[in-house]
N, C-alpha and C positions, 0 to 999 in steps of 0.2 A: 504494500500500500504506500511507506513512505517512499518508494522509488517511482511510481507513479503520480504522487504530486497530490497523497490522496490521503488527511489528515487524521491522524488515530494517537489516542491517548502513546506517553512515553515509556518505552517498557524493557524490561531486561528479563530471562532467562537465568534461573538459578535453582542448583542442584542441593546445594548443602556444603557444596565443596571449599567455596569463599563466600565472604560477605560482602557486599559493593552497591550498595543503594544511592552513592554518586548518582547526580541528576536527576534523581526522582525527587517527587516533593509528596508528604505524604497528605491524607491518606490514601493507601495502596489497594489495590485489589490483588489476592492469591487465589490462582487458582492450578488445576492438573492442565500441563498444553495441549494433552490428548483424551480429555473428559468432554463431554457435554452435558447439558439441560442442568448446569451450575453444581453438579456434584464437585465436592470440596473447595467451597468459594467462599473465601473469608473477607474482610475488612481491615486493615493491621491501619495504626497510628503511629510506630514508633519501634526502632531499630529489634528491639525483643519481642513483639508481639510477631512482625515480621519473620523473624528467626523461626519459633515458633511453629509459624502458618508454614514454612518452605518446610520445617523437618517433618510435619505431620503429614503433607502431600507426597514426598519423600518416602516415607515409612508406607503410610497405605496405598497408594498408588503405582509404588515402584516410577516415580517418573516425575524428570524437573517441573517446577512449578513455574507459571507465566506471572508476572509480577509489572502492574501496569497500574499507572497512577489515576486514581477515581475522578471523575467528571462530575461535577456537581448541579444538576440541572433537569432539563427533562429528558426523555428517552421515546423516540420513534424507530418504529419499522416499516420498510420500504421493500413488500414483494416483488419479484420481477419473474417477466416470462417473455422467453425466447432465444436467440442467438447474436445473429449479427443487426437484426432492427429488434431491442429489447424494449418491452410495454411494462412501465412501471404502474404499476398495480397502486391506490389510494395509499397517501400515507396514516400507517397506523400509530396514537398516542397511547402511552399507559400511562394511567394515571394513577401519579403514586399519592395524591393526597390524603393528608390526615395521617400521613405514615413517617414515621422517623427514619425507618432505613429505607429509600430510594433505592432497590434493588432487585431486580427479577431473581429469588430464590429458587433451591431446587423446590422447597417447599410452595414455592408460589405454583411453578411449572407442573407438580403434581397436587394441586389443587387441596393444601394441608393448612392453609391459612383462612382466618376468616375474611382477610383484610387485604386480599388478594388485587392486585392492582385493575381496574376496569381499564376497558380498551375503545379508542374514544377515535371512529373513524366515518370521514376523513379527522385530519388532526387541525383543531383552531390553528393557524399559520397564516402567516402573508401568503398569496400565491406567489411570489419571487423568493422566498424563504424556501418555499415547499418545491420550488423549481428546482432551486442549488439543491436541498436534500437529496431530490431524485438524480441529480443530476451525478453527483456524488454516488449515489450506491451503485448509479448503471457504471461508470467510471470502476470502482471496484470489483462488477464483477466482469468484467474485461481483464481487468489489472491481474486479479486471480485466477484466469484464463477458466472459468468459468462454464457451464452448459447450460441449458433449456430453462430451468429452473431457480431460485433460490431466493434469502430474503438477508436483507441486509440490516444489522441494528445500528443505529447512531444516538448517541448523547449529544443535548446541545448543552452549553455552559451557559452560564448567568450571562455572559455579555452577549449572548446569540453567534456562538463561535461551533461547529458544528465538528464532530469528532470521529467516525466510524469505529466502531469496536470489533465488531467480526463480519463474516459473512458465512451466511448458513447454507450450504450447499444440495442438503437434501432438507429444505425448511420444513414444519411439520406440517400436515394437512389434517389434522385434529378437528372438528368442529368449532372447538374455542381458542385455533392458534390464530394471531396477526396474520400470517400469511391468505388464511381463510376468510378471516375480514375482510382485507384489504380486496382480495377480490369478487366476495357479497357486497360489497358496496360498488364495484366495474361492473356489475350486472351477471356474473355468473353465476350458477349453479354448482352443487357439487361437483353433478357428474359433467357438466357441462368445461369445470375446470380443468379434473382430470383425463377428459376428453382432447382438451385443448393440450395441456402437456404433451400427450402423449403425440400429439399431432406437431408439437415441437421438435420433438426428440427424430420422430420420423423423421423429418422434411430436413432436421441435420441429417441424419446418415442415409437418408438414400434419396434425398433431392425432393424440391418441391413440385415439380411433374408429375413424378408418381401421385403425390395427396392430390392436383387438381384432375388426375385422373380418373382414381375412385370417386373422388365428388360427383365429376360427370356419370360415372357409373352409376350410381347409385341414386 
C-alpha cells in the first residue's frame, strides 16, 4: 500500500526477538499477521503492555505479531466488484457510538456483545469525501493485485485524514456483513450478488464473449 501512494496507519512486525517501537506513537494495535475476524487483537499504551501483547501472540499463535498505530476516528467499509472497471459498492459506516473502545472485536464479529457497533449505509459523508474513500480502496485493491471481489476497511482520523487498514480478499457474504450492505443498498439481491461475482470471476478467466454469449443463449 505505502509503495503505491496508498495511506495506512505506521506499522512494524515483531516476533519477541527485539524490542523497537521507534516511530510508533502509541496507542498501538497487536495483533496475529496471519489471523482474521480480530482473533488476538489487543490495544497496548505503553512499552510493557506492548511487550506483553507481542509475547502472548507469540506463544498462542506460533506467529509475529502486526503492531500498527491506532487511528482515532470513525471507521468505513468500501465493497468492490470486478477486475479491470471495479464498481464500488455504497460506503458502509459503523457506528461505534456510546462505546469507549472504537473497535471491530472478535467479539463484535461473532455477535457476543450487546453493544455491537450498527452499520449505517450509505455512510453520512460529503460526496467528495466519499469519492476519495472509494477512490482509495479501488487504488488498493489494484495495488494488492487483487480479483473479482473484496472489501476494503479504512479509519478516518479527527482531522478527516483517511487511513486504509487492510483489504479483505474473500470479504464475508454473511447477511449482517458490510460487504452485504453495501451492496443491498446498489440494489442487489442475494442471489443476484452472488450471481454477479460469479459472472466476475468468469469473464476474468475465460473472456467476456463467452458471458455475452450465454446471455444470448439463454
Amino acid at each position: 500500500m505505502q509503495h503505491a501512494g496508498v495511506p495506512t496507519p505506521a506499522f512494524k512486525t515483531m516476533d519477541g526477538s527485539a524490542w523497537n517501537d521507534d516511530g510508533l506513537r502509541y496507542p498501538l494495535i497487536v495483533k496475529p499477521v496471519h489471523e482474521s475476524t480480530s482473533y488476538g487483537l489487543e490495544i497496548v499504551h505503553n512499552g510493557k503492555e506492548l511487550r506483553s501483547a507481542v509475547s502472548a501472540i507469540v506463544d498462542m499463535y506460533r506467529q509475529p505479531a502486526l503492531v500498527e498505530e491506532y487511528i482515532d476516528g470513525r471507521e468505513v467499509a468500501i465493497g468492490l466488484l470486478g477486475n479491470e472497471d471495479v464498481e464500488a459498492l455504497p460506503t458502509v459506516e459503523l457506528d461505534f457510538s456510546g462505546r469507549a473502545l472504537k473497535l471491530m472485536t472478535w467479539d463484535d464479529k461473532y455477535h457476543k456483545r450487546l453493544d455491537e457497533p450498527t452499520k449505517i449505509c450509505p455512510a453520512p459523508l460529503p460526496e467528495k469525501q466519499n469519492q476519495e474513500l472509494q477512490r482509495l480502496a479501488i487504488a488498493t485493491f489494484h495495488a494488492c493485485h487483487l480479483k473479482d471481489y473484496a472489501r476494503v476497511d479504512i479509519r478516518i482520523d479527527l482531522q478527516g485524514n483517511p487511513y486504509v487498514l487492510e483489504i479483505n480478499s474473500m470479504a464475508s457474504l454473511g447477511d449482517g456483513g458490510s460487504y452485504v450492505k453495501g451492496a443491498t443498498t446498489a440494489g442487489y439481491t442475494m442471489s443476484g450478488l452472488v450471481a454477479r461475482i460469479v459472472e466476475v470471476a468468469y469473464c476474468r478467466y475465460f473472456g467476456a464473449g463467452l458471458v455475452e454469449q450465454l446471455h444470448v443463449a439463454s
